[in-house]
C-alpha positions as CSV (number, residue, x, y, z in Angstrom):
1,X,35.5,12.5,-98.1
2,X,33.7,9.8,-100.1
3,X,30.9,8.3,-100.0
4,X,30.1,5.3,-97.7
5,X,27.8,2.2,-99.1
6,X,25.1,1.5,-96.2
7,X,25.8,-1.6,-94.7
8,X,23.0,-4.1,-95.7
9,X,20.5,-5.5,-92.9
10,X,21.3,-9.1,-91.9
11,X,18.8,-12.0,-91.5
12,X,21.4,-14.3,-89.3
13,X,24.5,-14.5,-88.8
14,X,25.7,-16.6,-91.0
15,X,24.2,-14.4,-94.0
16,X,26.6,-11.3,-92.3
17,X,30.0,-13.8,-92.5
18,X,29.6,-14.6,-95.7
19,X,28.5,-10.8,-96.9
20,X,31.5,-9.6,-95.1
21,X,33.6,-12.8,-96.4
22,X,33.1,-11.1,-100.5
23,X,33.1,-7.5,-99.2
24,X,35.8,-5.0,-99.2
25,X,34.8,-3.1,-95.7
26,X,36.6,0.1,-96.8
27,X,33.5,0.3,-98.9
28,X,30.8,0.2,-95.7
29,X,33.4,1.6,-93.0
30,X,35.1,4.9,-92.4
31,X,38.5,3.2,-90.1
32,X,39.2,7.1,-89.2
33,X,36.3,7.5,-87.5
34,X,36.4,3.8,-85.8
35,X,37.2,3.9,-82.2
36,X,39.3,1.0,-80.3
37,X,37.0,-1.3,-77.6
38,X,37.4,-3.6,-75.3
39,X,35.1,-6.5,-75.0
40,X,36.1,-7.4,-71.0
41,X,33.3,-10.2,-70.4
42,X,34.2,-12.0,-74.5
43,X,35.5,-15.6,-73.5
44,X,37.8,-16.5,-75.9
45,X,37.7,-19.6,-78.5
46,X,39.1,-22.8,-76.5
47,X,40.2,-25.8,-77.9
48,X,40.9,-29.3,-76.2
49,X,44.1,-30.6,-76.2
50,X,45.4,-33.9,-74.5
51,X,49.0,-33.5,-73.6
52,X,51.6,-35.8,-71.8
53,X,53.0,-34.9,-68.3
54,X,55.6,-37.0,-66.7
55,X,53.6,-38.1,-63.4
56,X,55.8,-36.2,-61.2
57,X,54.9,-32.8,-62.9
58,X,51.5,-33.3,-63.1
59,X,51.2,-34.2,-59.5
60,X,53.1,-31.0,-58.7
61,X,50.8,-29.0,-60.4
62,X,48.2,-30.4,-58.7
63,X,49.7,-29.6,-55.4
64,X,50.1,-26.3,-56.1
65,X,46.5,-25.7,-57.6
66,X,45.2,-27.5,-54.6
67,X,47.0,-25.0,-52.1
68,X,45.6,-22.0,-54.1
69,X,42.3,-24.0,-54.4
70,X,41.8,-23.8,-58.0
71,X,41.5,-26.7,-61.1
72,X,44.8,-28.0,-61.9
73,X,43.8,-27.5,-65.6
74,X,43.1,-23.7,-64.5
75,X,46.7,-23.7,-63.3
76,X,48.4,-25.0,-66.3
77,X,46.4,-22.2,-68.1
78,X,48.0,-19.8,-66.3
79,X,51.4,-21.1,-65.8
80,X,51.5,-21.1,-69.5
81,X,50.4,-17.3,-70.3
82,X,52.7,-15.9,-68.4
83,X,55.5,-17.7,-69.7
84,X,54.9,-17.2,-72.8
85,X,54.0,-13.7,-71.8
86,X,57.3,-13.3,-70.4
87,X,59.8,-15.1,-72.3
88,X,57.9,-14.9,-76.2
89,X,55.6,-12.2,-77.0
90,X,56.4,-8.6,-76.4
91,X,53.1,-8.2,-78.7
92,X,51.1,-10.3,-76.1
93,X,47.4,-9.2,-75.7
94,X,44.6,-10.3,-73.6
């Protein structure tokens, strides 16, 4: 087994991105010994969109999400995970 650098103390943040951007972390990690986690309350990275709806769709939606008394945005969230769930990714993770 070889020999594992120490990985350095970090002042911020920032100063641990760009340390790991220029570092080779087979050098300061042993994968075999690395265990899988889950992070269940780790909100993922959203980005805002503006998309077009024919009128008629978007009011449906909002029918719908009004009967199940959530945001019509929250809806359309949904709507679209599973079906891409479904139909595209068989790697699909959450």
């Amino acid at each position: 087994m070889r020999k594992l650098k120490p990985i350095p103390q970090f002042k911020n943040e920032n100063e641990e991105k760009e340390f790991w951007a220029v570092s080779d972390s087979s050098e300061y990690i042993d994968r075999d010994s690395t265990k899988n986690v889950r992070f269940p309350n780790l909100k993922p990275s959203t980005e805002t969109i503006s998309i077009s709806l024919p009128i008629f769709l978007l009011e449906s939606i909002k029918v719908i999400a009004n009967s199940k008394d959530i945001p019509y945005q929250s809806l359309i969230k949904v709507l679209l995970s599973d079906n891409i769930r479904e139909r595209c990714c068989k790697f699909w993770t959450e």
